[in-house]
PQR file of N, CA, C, O and H, with PARSE charges and radii, in Angstrom:
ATOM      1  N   UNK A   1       0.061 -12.558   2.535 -0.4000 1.5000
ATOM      2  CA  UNK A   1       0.376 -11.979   3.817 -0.0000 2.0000
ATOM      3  C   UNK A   1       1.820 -11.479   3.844  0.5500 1.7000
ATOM      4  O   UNK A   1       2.028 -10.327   4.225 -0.5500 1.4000
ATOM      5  N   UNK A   2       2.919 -12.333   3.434 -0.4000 1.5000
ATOM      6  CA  UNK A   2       4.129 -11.891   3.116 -0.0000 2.0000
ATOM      7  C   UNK A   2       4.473 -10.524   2.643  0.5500 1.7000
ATOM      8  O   UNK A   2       5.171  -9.632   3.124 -0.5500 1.4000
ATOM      9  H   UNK A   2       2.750 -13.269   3.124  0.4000 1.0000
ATOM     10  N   UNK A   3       3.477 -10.674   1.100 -0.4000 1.5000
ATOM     11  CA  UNK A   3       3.678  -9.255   0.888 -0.0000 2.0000
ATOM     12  C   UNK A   3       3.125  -8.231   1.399  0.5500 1.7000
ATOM     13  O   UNK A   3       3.412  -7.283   0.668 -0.5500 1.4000
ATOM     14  H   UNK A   3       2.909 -11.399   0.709  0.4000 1.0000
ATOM     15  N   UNK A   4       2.463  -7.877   2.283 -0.4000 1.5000
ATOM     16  CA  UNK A   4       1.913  -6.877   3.243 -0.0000 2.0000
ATOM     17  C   UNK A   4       3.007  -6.466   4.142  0.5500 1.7000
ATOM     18  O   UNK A   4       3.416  -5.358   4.489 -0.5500 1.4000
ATOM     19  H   UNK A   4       2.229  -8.647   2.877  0.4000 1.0000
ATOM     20  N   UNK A   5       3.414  -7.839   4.460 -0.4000 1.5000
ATOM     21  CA  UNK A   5       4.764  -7.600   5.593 -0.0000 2.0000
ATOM     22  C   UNK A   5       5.852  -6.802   5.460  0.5500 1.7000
ATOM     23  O   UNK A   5       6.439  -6.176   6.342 -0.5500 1.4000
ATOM     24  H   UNK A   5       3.082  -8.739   4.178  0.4000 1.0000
ATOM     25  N   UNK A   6       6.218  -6.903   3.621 -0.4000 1.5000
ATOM     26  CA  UNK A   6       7.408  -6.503   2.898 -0.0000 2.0000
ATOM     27  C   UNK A   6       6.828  -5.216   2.464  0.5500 1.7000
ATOM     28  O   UNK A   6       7.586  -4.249   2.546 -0.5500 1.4000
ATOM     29  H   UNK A   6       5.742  -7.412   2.905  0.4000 1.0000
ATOM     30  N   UNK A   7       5.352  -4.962   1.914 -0.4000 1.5000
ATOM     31  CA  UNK A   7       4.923  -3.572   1.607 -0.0000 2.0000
ATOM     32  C   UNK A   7       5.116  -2.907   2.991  0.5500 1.7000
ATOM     33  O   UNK A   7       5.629  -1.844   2.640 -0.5500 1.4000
ATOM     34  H   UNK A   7       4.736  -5.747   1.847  0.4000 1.0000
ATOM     35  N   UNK A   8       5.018  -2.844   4.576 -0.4000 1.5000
ATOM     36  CA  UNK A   8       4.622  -2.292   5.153 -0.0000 2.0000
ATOM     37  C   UNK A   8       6.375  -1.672   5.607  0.5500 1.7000
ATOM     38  O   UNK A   8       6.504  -0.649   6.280 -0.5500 1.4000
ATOM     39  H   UNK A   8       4.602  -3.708   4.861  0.4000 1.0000
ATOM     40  N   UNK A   9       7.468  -2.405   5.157 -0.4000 1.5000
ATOM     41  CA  UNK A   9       8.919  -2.277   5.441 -0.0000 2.0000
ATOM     42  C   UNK A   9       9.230  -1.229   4.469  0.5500 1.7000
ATOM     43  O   UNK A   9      10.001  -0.337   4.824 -0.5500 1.4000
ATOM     44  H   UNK A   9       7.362  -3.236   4.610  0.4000 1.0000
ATOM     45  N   UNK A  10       8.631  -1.213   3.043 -0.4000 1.5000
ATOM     46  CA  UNK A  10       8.993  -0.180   1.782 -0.0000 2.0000
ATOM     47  C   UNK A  10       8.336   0.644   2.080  0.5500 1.7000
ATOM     48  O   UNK A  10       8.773   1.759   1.795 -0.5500 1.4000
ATOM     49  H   UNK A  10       8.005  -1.938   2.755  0.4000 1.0000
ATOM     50  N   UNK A  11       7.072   0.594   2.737 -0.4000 1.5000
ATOM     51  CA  UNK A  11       6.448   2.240   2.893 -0.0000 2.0000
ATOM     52  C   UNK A  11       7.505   3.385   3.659  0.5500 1.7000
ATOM     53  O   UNK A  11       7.825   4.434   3.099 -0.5500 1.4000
ATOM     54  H   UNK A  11       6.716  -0.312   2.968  0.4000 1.0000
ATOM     55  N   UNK A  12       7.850   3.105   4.644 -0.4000 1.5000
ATOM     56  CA  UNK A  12       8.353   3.987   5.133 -0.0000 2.0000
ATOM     57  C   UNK A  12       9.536   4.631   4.101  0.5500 1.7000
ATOM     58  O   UNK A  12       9.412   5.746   3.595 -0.5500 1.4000
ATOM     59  H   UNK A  12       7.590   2.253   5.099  0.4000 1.0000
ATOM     60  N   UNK A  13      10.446   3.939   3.922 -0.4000 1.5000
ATOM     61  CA  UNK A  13      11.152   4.474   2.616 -0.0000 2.0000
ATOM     62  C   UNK A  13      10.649   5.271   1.533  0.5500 1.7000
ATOM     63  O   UNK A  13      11.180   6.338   1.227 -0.5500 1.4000
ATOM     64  H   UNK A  13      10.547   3.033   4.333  0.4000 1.0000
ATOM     65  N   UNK A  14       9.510   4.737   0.859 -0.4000 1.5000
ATOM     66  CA  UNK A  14       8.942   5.147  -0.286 -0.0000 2.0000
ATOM     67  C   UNK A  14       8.160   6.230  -0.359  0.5500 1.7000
ATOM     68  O   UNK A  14       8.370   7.135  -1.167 -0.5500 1.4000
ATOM     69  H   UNK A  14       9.078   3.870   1.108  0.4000 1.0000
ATOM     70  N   UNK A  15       6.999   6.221   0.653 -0.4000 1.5000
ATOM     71  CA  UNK A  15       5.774   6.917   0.907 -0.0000 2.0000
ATOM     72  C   UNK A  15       5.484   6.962   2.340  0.5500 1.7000
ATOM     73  O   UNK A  15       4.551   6.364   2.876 -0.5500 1.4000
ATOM     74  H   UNK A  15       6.829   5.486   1.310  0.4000 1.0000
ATOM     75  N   UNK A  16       6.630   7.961   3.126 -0.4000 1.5000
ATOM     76  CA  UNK A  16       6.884   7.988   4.896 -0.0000 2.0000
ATOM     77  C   UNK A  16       5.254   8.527   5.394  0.5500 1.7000
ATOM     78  O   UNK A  16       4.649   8.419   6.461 -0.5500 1.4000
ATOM     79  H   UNK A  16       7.388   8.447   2.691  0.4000 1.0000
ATOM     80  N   UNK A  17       4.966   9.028   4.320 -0.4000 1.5000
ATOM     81  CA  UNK A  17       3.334   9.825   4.989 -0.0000 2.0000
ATOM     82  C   UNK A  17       2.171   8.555   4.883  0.5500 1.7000
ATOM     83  O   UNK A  17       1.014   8.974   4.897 -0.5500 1.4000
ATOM     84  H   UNK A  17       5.458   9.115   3.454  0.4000 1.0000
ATOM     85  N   UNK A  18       2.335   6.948   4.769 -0.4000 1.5000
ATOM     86  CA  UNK A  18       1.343   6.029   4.234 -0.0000 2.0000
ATOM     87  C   UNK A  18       1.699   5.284   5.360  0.5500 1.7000
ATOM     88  O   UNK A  18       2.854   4.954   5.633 -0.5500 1.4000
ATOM     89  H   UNK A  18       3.276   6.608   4.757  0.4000 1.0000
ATOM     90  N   UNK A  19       0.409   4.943   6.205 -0.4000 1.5000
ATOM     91  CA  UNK A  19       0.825   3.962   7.261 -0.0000 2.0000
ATOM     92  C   UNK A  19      -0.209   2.809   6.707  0.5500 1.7000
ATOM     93  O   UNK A  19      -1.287   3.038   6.158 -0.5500 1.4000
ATOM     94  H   UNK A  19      -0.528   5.211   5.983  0.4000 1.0000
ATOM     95  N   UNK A  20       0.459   1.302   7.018 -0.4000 1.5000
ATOM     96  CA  UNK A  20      -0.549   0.438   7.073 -0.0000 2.0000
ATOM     97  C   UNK A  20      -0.602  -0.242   8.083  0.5500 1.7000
ATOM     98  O   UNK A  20       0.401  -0.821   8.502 -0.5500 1.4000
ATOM     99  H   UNK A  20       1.335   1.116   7.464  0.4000 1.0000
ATOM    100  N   UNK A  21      -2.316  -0.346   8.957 -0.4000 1.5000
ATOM    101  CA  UNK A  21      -2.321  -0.827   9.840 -0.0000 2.0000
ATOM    102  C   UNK A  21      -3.121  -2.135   9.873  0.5500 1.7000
ATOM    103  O   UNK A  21      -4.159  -2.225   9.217 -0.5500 1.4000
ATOM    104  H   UNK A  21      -3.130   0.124   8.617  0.4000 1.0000
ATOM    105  N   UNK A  22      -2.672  -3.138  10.609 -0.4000 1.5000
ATOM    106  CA  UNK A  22      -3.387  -4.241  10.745 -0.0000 2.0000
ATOM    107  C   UNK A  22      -3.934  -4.661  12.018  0.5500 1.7000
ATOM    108  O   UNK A  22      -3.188  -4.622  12.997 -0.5500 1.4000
ATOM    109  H   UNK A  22      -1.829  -3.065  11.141  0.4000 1.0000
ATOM    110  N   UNK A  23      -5.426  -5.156  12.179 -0.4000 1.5000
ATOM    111  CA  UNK A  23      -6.150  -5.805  13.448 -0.0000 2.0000
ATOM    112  C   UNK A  23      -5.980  -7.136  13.280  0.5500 1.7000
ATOM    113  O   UNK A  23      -6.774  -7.881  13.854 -0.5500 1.4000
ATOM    114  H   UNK A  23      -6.032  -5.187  11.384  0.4000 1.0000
ATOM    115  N   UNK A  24      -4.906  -7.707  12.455 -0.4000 1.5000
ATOM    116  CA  UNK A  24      -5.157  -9.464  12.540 -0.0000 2.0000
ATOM    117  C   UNK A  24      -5.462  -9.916  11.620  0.5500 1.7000
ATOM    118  O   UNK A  24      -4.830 -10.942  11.367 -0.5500 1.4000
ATOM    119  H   UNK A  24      -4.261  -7.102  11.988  0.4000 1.0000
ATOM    120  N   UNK A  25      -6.600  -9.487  10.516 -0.4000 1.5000
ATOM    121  CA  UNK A  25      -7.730  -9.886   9.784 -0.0000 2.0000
ATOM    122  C   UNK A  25      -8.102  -8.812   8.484  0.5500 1.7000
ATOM    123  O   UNK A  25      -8.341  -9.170   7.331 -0.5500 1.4000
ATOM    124  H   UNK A  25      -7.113  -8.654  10.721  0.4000 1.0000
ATOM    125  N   UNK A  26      -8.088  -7.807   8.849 -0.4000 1.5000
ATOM    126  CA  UNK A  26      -7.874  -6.333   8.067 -0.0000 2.0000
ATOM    127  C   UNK A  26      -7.117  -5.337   7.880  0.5500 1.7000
ATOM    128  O   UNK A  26      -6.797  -4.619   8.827 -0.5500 1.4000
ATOM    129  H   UNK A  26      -7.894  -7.516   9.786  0.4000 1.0000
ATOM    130  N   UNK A  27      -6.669  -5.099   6.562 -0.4000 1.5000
ATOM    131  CA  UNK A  27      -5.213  -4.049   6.763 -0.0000 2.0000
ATOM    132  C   UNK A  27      -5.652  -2.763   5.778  0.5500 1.7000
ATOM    133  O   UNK A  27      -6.273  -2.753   4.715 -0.5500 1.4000
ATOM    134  H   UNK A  27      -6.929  -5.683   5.793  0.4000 1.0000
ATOM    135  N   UNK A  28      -5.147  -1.826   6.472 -0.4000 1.5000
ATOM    136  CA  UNK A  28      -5.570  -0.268   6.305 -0.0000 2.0000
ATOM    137  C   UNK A  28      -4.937   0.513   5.959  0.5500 1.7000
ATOM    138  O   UNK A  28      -4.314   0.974   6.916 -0.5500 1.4000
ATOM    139  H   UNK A  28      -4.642  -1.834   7.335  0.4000 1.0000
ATOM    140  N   UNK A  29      -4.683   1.022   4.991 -0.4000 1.5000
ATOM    141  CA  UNK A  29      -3.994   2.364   4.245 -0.0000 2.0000
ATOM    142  C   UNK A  29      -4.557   3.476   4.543  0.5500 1.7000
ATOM    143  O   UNK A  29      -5.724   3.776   4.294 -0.5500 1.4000
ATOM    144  H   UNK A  29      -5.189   0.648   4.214  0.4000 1.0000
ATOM    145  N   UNK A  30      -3.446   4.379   5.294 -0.4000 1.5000
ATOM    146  CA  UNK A  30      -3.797   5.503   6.230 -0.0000 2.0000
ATOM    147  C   UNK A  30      -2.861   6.976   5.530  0.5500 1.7000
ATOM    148  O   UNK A  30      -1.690   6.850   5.169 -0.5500 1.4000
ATOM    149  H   UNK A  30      -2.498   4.135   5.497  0.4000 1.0000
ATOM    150  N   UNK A  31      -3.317   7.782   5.473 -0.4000 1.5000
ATOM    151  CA  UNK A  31      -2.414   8.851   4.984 -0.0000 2.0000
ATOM    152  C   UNK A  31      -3.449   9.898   4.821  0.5500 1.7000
ATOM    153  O   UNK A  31      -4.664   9.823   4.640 -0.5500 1.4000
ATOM    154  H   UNK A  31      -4.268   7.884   5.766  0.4000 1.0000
ATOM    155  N   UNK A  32      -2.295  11.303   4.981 -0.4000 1.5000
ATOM    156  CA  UNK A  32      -2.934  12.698   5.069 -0.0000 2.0000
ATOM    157  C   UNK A  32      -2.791  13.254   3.511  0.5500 1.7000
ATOM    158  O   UNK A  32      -3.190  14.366   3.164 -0.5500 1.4000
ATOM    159  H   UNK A  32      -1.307  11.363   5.128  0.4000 1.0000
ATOM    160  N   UNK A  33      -2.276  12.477   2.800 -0.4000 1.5000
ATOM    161  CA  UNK A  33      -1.588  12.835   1.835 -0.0000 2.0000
ATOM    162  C   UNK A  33      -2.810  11.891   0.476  0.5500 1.7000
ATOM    163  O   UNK A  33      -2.946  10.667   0.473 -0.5500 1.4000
ATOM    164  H   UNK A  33      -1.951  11.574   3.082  0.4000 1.0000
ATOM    165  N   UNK A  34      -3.260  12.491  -0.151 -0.4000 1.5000
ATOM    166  CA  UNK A  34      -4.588  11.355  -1.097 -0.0000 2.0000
ATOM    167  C   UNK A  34      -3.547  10.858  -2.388  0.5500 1.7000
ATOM    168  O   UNK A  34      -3.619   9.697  -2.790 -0.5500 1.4000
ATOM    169  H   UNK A  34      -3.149  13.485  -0.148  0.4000 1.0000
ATOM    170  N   UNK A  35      -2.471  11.943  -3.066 -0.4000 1.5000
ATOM    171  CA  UNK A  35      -1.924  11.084  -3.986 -0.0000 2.0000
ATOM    172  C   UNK A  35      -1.089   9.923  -3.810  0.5500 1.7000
ATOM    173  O   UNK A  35      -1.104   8.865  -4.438 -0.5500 1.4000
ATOM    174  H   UNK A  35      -2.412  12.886  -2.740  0.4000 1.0000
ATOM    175  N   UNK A  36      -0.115  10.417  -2.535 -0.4000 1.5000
ATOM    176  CA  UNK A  36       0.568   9.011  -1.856 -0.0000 2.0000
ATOM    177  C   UNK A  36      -0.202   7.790  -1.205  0.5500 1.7000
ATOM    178  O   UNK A  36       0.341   6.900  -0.551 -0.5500 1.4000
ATOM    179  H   UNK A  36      -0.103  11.276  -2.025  0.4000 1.0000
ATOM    180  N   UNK A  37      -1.315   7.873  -1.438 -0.4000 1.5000
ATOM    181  CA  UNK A  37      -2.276   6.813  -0.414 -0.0000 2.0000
ATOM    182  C   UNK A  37      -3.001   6.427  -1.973  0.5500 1.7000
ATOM    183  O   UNK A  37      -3.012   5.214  -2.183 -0.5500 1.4000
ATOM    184  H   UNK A  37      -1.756   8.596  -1.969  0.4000 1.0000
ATOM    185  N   UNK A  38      -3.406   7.002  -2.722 -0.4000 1.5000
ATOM    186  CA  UNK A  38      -3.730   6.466  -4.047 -0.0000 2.0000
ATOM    187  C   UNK A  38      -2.670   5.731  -5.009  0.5500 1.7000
ATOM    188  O   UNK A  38      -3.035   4.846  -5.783 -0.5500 1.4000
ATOM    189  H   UNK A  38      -3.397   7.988  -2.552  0.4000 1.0000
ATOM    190  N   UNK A  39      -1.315   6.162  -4.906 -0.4000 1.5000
ATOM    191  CA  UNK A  39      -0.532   5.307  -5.577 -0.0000 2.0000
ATOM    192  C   UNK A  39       0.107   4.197  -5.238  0.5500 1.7000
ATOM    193  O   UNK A  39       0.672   3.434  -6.021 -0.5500 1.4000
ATOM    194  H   UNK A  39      -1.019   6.880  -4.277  0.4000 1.0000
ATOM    195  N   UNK A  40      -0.018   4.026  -3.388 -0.4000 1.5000
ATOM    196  CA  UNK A  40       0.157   3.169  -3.406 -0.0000 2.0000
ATOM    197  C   UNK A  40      -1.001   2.062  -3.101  0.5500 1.7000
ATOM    198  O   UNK A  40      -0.873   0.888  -2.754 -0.5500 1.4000
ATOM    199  H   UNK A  40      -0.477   4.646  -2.752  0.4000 1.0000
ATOM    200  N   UNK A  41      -1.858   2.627  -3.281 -0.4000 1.5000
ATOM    201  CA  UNK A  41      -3.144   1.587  -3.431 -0.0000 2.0000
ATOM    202  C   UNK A  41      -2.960   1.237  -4.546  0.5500 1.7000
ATOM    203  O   UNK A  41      -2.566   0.078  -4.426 -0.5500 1.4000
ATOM    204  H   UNK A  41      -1.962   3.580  -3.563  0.4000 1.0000
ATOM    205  N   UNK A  42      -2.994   1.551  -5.869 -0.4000 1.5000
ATOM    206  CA  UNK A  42      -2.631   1.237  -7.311 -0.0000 2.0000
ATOM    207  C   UNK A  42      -1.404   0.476  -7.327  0.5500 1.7000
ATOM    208  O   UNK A  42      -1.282  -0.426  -8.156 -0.5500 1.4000
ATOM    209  H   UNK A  42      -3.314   2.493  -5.966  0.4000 1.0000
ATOM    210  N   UNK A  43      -0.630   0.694  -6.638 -0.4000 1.5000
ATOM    211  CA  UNK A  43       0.833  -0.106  -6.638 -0.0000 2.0000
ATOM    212  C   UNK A  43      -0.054  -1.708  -5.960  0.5500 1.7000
ATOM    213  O   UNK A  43       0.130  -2.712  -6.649 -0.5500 1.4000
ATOM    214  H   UNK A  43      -0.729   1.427  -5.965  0.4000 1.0000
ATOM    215  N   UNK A  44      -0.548  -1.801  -5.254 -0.4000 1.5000
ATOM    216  CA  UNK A  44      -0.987  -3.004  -4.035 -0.0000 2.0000
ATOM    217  C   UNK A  44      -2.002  -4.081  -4.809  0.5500 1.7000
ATOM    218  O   UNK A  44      -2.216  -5.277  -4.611 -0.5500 1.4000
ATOM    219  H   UNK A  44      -0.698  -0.986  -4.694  0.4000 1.0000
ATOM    220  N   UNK A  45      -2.559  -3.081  -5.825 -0.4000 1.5000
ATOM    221  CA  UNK A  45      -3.915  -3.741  -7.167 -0.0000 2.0000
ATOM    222  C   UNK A  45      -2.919  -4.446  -8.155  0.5500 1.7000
ATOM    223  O   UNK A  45      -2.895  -5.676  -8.121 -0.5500 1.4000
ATOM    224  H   UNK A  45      -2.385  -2.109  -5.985  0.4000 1.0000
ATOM    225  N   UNK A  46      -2.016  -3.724  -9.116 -0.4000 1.5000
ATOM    226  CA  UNK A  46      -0.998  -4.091  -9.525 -0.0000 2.0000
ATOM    227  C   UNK A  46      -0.082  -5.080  -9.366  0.5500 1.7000
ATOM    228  O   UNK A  46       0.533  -5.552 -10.322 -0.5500 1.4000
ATOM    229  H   UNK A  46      -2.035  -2.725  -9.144  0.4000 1.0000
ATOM    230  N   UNK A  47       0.125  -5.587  -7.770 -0.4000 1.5000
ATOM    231  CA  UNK A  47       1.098  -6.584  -8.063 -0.0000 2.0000
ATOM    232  C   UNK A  47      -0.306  -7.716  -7.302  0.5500 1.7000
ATOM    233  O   UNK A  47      -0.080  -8.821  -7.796 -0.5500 1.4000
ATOM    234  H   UNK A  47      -0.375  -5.203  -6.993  0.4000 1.0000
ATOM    235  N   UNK A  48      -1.306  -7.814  -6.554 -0.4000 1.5000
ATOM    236  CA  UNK A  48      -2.020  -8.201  -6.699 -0.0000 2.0000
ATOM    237  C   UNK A  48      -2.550  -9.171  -7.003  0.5500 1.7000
ATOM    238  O   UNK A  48      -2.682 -10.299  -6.528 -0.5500 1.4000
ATOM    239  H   UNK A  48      -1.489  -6.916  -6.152  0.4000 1.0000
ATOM    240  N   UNK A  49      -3.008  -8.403  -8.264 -0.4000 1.5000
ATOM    241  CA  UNK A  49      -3.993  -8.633  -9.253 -0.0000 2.0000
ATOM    242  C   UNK A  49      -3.132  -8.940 -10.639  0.5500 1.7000
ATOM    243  O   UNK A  49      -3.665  -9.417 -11.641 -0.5500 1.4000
ATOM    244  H   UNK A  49      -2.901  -7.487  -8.650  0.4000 1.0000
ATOM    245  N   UNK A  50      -1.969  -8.658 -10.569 -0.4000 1.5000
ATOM    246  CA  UNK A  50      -1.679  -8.784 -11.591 -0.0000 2.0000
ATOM    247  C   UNK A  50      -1.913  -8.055 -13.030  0.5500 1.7000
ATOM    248  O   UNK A  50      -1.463  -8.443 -14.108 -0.5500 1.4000
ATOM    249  H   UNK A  50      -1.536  -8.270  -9.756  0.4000 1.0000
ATOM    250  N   UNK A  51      -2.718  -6.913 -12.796 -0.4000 1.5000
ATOM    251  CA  UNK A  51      -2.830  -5.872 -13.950 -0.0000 2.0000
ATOM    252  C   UNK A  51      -2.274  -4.523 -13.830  0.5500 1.7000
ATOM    253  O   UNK A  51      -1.803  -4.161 -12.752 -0.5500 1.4000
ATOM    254  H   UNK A  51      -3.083  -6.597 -11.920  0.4000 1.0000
ATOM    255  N   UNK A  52      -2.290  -3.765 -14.830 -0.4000 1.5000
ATOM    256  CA  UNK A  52      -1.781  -2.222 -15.540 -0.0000 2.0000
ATOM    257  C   UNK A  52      -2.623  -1.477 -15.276  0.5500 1.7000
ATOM    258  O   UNK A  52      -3.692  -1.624 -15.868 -0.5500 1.4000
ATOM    259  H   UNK A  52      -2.673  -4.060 -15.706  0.4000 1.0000
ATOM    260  N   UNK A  53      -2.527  -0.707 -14.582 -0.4000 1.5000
ATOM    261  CA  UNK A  53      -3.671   0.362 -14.306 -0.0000 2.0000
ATOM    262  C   UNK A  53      -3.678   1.637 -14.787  0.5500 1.7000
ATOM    263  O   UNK A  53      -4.505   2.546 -14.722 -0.5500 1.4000
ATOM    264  H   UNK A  53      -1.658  -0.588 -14.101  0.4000 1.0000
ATOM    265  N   UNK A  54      -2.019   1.476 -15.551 -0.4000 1.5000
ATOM    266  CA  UNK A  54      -2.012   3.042 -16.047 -0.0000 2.0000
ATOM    267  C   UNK A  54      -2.659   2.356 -18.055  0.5500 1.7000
ATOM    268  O   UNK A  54      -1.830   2.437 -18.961 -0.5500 1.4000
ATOM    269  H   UNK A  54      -1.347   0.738 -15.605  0.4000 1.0000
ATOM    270  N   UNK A  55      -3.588   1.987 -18.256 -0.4000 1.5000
ATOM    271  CA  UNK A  55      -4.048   1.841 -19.169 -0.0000 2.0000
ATOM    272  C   UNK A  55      -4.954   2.468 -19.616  0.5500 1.7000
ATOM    273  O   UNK A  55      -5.411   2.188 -20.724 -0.5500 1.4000
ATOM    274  H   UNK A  55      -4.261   1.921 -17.519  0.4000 1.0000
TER
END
């Protein structure tokens, strides 16, 4: 949960077009933009999960 908190503080910096929204229970990666909303979905798997995705 922490890190959602801390991803949702770097988005704006990083990727201003990526919103993440939360109902409590479910959190949502929002963007008009598909490569900035794909990398940082890959960024979110990555620390995660703990794997390399550019493999």
């Amino acid at each position: 949960m922490k890190y959602l908190e801390n991803l949702h503080d770097l988005l704006s910096d990083t990727y201003p077009n990526v919103n993440i929204q939360s109902n409590g229970e479910l959190f949502r990666l929002k963007s008009e933009n598909a490569v900035e909303l794909l990398t940082t979905f890959e960024a979110l798997l990555e620390a995660i999960c703990d794997v390399d995705m550019k493999t």
